[in-house]
C-alpha positions in Angstrom: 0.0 0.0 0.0 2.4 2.3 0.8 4.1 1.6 -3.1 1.1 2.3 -4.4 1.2 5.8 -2.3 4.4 6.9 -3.1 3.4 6.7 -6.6 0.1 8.1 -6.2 2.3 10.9 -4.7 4.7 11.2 -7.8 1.7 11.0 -11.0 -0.8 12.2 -8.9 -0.2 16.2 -10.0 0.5 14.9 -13.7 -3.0 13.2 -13.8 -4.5 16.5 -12.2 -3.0 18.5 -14.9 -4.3 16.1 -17.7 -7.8 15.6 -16.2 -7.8 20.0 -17.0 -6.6 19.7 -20.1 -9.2 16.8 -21.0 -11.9 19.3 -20.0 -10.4 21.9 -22.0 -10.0 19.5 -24.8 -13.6 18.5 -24.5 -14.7 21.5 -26.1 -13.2 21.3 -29.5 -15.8 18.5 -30.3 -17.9 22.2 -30.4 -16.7 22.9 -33.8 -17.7 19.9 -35.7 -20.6 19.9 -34.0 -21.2 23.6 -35.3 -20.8 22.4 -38.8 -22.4 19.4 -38.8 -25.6 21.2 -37.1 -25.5 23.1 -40.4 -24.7 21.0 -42.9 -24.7 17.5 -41.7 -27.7 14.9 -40.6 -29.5 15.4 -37.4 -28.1 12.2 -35.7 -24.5 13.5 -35.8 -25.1 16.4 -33.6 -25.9 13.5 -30.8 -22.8 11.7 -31.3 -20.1 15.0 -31.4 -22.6 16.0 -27.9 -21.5 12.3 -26.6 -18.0 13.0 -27.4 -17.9 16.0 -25.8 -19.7 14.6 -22.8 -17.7 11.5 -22.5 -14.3 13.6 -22.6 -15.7 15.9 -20.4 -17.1 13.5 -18.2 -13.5 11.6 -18.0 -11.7 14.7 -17.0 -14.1 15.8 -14.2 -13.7 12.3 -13.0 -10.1 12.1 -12.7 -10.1 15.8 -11.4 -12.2 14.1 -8.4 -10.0 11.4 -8.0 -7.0 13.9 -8.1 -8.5 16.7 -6.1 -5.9 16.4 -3.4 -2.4 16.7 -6.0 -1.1 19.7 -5.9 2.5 20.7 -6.3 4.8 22.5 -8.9 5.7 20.2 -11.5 9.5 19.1 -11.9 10.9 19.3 -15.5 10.6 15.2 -16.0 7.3 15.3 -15.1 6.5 17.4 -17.7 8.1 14.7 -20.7 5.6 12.3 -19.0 2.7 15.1 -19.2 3.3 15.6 -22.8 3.3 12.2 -23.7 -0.1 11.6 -21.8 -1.7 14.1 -23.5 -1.0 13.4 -27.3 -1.9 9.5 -26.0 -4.8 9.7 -23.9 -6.6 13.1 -26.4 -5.3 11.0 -29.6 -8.1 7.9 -27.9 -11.0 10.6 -26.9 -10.4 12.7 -30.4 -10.7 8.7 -32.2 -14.0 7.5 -31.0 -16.0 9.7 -33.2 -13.9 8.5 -36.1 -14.8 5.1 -34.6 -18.6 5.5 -34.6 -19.0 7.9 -37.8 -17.0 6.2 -40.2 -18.1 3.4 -42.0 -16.2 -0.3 -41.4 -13.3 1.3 -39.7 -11.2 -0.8 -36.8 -10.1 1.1 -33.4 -6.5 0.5 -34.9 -7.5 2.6 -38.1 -9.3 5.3 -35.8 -6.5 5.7 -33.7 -4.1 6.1 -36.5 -6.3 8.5 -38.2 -6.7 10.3 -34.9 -3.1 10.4 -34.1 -2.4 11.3 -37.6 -4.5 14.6 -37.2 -3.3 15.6 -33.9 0.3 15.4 -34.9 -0.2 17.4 -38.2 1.5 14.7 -40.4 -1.1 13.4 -42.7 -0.8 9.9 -43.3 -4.3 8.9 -43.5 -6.2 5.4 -43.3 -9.3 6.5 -45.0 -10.6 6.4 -48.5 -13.8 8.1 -49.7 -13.5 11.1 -48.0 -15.7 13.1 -50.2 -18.5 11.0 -48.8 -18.1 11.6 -45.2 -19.9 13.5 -43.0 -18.8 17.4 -43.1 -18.2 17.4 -39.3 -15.8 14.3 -39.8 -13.7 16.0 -42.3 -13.8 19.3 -40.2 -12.9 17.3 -37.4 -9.6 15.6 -39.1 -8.5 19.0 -40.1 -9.1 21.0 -36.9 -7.3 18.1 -34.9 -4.5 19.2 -37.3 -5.0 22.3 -36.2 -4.7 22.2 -32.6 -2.0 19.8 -33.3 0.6 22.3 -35.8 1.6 24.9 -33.3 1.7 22.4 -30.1 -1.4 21.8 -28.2 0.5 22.0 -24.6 1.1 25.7 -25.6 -2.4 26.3 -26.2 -3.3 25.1 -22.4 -0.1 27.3 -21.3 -1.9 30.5 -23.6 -5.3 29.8 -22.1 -5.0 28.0 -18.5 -2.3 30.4 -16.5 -4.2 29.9 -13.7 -3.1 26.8 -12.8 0.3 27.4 -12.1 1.7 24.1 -12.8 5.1 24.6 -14.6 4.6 26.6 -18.1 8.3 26.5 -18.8 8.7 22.8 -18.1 5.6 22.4 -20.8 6.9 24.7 -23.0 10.5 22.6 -23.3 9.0 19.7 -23.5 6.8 20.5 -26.6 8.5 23.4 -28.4 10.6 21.5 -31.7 13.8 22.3 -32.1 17.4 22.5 -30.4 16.8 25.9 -29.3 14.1 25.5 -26.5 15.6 27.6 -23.7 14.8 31.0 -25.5 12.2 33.1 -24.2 10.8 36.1 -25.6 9.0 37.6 -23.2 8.9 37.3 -19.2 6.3 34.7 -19.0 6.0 31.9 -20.8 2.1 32.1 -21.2 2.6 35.6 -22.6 4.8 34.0 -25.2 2.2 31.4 -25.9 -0.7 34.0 -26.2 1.8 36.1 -28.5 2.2 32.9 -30.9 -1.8 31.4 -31.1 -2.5 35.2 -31.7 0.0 34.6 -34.9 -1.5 32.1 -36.0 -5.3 32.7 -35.7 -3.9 36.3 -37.8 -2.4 33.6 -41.1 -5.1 31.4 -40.5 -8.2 34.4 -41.0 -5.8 35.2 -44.3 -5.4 31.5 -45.3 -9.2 31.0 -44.8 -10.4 34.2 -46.7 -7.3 33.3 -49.8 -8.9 29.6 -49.9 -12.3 30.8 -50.5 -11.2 33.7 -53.0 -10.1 30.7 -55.1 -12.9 29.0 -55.5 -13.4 26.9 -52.4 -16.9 26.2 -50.4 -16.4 27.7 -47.1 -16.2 24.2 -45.8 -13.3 23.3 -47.8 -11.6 26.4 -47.2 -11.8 26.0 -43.3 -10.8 22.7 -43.6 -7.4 23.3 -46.2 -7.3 25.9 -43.9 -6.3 24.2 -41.0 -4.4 21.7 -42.8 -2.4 24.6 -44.5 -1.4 26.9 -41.5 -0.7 23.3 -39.2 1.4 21.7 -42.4 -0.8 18.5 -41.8 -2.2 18.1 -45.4 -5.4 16.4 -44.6 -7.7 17.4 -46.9 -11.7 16.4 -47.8 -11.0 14.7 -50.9 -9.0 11.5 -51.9 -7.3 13.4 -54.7 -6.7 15.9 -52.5 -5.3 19.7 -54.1 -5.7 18.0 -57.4 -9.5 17.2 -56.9 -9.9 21.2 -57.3 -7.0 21.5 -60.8 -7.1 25.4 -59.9 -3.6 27.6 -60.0 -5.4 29.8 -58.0 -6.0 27.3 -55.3 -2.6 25.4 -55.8 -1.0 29.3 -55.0 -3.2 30.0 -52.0 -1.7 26.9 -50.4 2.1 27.6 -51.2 2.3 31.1 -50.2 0.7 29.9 -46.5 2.6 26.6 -46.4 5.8 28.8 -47.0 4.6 30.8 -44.2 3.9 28.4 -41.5 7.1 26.7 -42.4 8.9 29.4 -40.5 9.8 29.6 -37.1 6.7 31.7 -35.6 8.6 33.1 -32.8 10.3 34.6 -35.5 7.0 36.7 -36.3 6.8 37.6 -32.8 9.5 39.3 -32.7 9.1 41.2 -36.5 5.7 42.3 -34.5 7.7 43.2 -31.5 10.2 45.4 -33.4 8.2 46.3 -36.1 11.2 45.5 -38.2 11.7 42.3 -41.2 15.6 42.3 -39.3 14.1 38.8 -37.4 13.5 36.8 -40.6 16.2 38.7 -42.8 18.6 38.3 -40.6 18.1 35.0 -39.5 20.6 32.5 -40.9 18.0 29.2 -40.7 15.1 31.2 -42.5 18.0 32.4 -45.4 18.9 28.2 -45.7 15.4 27.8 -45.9 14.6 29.9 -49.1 17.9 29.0 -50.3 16.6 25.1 -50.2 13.4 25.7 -51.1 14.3 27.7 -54.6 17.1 25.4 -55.6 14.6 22.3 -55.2 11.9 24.4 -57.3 14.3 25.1 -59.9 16.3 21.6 -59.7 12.6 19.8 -60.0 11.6 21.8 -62.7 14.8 21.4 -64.8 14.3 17.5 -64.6 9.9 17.7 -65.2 11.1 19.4 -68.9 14.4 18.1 -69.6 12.7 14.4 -69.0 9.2 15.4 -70.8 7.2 15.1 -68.2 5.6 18.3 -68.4 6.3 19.5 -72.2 5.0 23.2 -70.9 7.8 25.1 -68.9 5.4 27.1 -66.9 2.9 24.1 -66.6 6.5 22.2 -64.8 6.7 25.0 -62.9 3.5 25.4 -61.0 3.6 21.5 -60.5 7.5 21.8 -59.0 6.8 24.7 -56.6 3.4 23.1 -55.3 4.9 20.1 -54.7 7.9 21.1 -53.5 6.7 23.3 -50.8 4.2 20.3 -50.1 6.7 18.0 -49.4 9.5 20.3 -47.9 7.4 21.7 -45.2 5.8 18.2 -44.4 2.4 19.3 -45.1 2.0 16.6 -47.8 -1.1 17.6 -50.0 -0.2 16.2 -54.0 -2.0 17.8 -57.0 -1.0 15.1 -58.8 0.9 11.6 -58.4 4.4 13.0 -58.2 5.4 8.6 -57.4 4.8 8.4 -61.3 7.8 10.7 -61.8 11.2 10.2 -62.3 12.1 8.2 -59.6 15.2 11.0 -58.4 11.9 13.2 -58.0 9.8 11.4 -55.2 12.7 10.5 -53.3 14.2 13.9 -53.0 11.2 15.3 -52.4 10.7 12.7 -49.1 14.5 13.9 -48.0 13.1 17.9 -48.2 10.7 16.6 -46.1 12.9 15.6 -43.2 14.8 19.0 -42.8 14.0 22.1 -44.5 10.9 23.4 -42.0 12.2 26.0 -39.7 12.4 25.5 -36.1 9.5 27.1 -33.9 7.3 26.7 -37.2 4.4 23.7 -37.4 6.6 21.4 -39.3 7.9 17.9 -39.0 11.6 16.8 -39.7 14.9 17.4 -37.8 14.6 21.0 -38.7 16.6 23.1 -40.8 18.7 24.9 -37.8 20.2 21.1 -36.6 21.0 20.9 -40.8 22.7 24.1 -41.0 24.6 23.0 -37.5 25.8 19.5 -39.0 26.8 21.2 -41.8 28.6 23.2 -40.0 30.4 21.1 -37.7 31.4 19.3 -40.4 32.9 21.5 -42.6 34.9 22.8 -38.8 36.4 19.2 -38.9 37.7 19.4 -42.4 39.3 22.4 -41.6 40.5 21.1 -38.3 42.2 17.9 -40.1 44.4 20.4 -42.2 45.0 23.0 -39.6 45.3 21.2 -35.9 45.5 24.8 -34.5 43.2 26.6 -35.9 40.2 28.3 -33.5 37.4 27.5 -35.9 34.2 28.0 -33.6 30.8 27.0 -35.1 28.6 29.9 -35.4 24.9 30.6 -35.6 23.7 33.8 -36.7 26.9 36.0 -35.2 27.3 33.8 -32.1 29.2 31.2 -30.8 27.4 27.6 -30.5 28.1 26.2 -27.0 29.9 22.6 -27.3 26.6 21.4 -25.1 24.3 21.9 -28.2 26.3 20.7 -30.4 26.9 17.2 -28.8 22.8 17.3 -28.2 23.0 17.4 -31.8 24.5 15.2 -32.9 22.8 12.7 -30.4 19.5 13.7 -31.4 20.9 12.4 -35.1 22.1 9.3 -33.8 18.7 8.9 -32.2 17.0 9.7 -34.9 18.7 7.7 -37.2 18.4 4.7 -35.2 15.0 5.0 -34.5 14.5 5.4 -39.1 16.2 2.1 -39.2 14.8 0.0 -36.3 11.5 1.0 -37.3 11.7 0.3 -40.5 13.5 -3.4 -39.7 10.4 -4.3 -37.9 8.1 -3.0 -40.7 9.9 -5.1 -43.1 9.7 -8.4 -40.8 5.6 -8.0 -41.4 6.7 -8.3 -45.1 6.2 -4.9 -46.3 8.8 -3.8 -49.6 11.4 -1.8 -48.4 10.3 1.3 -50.5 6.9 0.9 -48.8 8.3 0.2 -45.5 11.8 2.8 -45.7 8.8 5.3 -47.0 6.5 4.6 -44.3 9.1 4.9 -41.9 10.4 8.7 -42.6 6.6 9.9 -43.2 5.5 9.3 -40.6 8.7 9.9 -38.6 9.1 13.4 -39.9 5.1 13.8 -40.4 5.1 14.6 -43.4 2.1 11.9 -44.7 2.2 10.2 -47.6 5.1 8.3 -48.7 6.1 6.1 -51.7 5.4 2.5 -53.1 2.0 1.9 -51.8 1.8 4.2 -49.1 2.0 6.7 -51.9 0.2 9.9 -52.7 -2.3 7.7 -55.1 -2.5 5.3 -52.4 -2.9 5.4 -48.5 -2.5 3.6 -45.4 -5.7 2.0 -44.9 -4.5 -1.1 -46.1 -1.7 -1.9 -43.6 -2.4 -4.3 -40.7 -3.2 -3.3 -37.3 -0.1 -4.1 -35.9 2.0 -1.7 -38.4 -0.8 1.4 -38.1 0.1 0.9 -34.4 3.8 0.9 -35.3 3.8 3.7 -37.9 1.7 5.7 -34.9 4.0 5.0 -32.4 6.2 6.9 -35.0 3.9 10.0 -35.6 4.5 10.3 -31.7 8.2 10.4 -31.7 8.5 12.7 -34.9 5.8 15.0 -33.1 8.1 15.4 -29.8 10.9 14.8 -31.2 12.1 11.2 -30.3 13.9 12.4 -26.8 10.7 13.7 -24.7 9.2 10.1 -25.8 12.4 8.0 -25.2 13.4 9.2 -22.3 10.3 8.0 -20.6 12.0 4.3 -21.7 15.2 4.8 -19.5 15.9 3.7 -15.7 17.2 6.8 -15.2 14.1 8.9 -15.9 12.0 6.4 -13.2 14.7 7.1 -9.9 13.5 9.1 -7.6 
């Protein structure tokens, strides 16, 4: 008894914190019940209102049974509060899935579900022009909530409780550079960035419609845009529409929200461009993105596959900045191409979006660092002597972020191959399975063979959606604040 105390005593204030933000969660199921009270059949209105009852329901309950936890989180306990939440919401945020759409397992729900909330875009459905409005509006939004970090929303709307912004904050914020603040409190921070992004998305949703979208279709892309989830209402997703105008709308905002937001806090802070145009990871990240525009392009005509130039163009730069940002919408099926053309495009899509933006990969900044460091040891092979300190954007990179890293790339590239070993022992083809593996891993969606953009994942057995899941969840926090949870070190006390 007094074991099961002690650790009563240690998860206790971590439940208390999740059972909140369950109840806060709760009331998303409010905006696909909005829609499909306009648009939708009479008996979805009672299943979204279960939802919303059952999740709320949930996190009352374990608010009761938790009423008497109360301390300031420590930093592990918020890795194990992250990791919770994207578990335990992913399940509540699946069961409408599971009761709306047609013949679909718990195993494809969840995966769906998990898909959405992690912005990446792999999805297990087929048909979607036949669902329900609400479902559709409820895949996108859960990207939605998903892109910019769902822990900062509760840190932008919950400061009352208390409980350890900053420890949230690190825990969920991508990239190498978490220690950063910009303001004195963390919640201000938050507020500053959701205020960002509701400001795009209004744009993105307005641009969407301009183009010829329904004003379902444009909320929805909407969501899927600004997050860089991709999920869209229509198997052949962009390309159902074959509009330039539409195809534009999308890579002018997916270029946007591939940026570091925090960046845009601070050109609103100064009222100067000197935070982006100075910045040496948003330069790479042009630099990238034109040279693969240009590099696709040159191969689409020189290999007559587009015989127009311009026609090679607007297919190149969509697709590009599709991939590349790990959105993953297609416009048409790029896997038919050259075969130089889908695999590059998968490699953009495991670096190139900024840190701080709603992207999937590594990140740019940890690519410009490698580069970096490598190009330091060169130099240090010819000239033992030399003081050759790595940089970032005027400043001196301490030794401590370098070796973190390069361990996040040893991780990382560990985790790519064991994942994809135990895909191919369910006797998948390596191009499905390698595929799989880093689009899901980097959330960037569809992949190539036959998890492809003409394809999807709805075919694979339970046991690999639950693997390729497992994967959305590391690529989503970044492999350590999920893996750290398996070492003995993180469970001493």
């Amino acid at each position: 008894m007094n074991g099961l105390s002690a650790l009563w005593s240690i998860f206790g204030p971590v439940l208390a914190l999740l059972a909140r933000i369950m109840m806060a969660f709760s009331f998303a199921f409010l905006v696909p019940l909005a829609w499909g009270w306009a648009l939708d059949l009479d008996y979805l209105r009672a299943i979204w209102g279960v939802a919303f009852g059952l999740t709320f329901g949930s996190g009352l309950l374990l608010l009761w049974l938790t009423r008497n936890q109360y301390r300031e989180l420590l930093p592990r306990d918020g890795f194990l509060l992250v990791v919770l939440v994207w578990l335990v919401l992913t399940a509540y945020a699946a069961f409408p899935l599971y009761w709306l759409v047609p013949d679909i397992s718990w195993s494809h729900a969840y995966f769906e579900a998990m898909s959405a909330l992690t912005a990446t875009g792999a999805t297990a459905l087929s048909g979607l022009g036949d669902l329900p409005v609400s479902v559709n509006v409820w895949r996108a939004f859960l990207q939605y909530i998903g892109g910019l970090g769902i822990m900062l929303l509760v840190v932008a709307v919950l400061p009352l409780l208390g409980l350890g912004g900053m420890q949230l904050y690190k825990a969920e914020t991508p990239g190498p550079m978490k220690d950063t603040k910009f303001t004195p409190r963390i919640a201000e921070t938050a507020r500053g960035l959701w205020l960002i992004y509701f400001g795009f998305s209004l744009a993105c949703l307005l641009a969407y419609r301009w183009a010829g979208m329904s004003w379902a279709d444009a909320f929805i892309h909407m969501c899927s845009t600004m997050s860089l989830g991709g999920f869209s209402s229509q198997d052949a997703s962009i390309g159902y529409w074959d509009s330039a105008a539409v195809e534009l709308v999308a890579i002018v905002f997916m270029a946007l929200a591939g940026i570091s937001f925090l960046r845009y806090f601070l050109v609103l802070r100064t009222l100067t461009l000197g935070p982006i145009a100075n910045d040496r990871e948003i330069r790479s990240y042009f630099v990238v993105l034109f040279g693969s525009v240009a590099l696709v392009t040159a191969l689409l005509t020189a290999q007559q596959v587009e015989t127009d130039f311009w026609t090679a163009l607007r297919s190149s730069a969509f697709h590009v900045l599709s991939l590349a940002t790990t959105t993953g919408y297609s416009a048409t099926d790029y896997a038919q191409w050259p075969v130089f053309i889908g695999v590059y495009l998968l490699f953009l899509g495991c670096f190139v979006s900024c840190a701080g933006s709603t992207g999937g990969g590594i990140k740019m900044v940890r690519m410009v660092l490698l580069v970096k460091q490598a190009r330091r040891e060169l130099v240090r092979i010819v000239h033992p002597r030399v003081v050759n300190p790595v940089t970032l954007g005027g400043q001196r990179v301490a030794a401590a972020t370098l070796t973190t890293v390069l361990g996040f790339m040893l991780i990382y590239g560990a985790a790519t191959l064991g994942l994809t070993f135990m895909l191919l022992l369910t006797g998948l083809d390596i191009v499905t399975a390698f595929s799989a593996v880093v689009a899901t891993l980097n959330n960037i969606g569809p992949g190539l063979g036959q998890v492809g953009p003409a394809h999807n994942f709805g075919w694979l057995s339970s046991f690999q959606l639950w693997l390729l899941s497992f994967a959305m969840l590391l690529g989503r926090l970044e492999l350590l604040t999920v893996l750290v949870l398996f070492t003995r070190h993180y469970w001493r006390r």
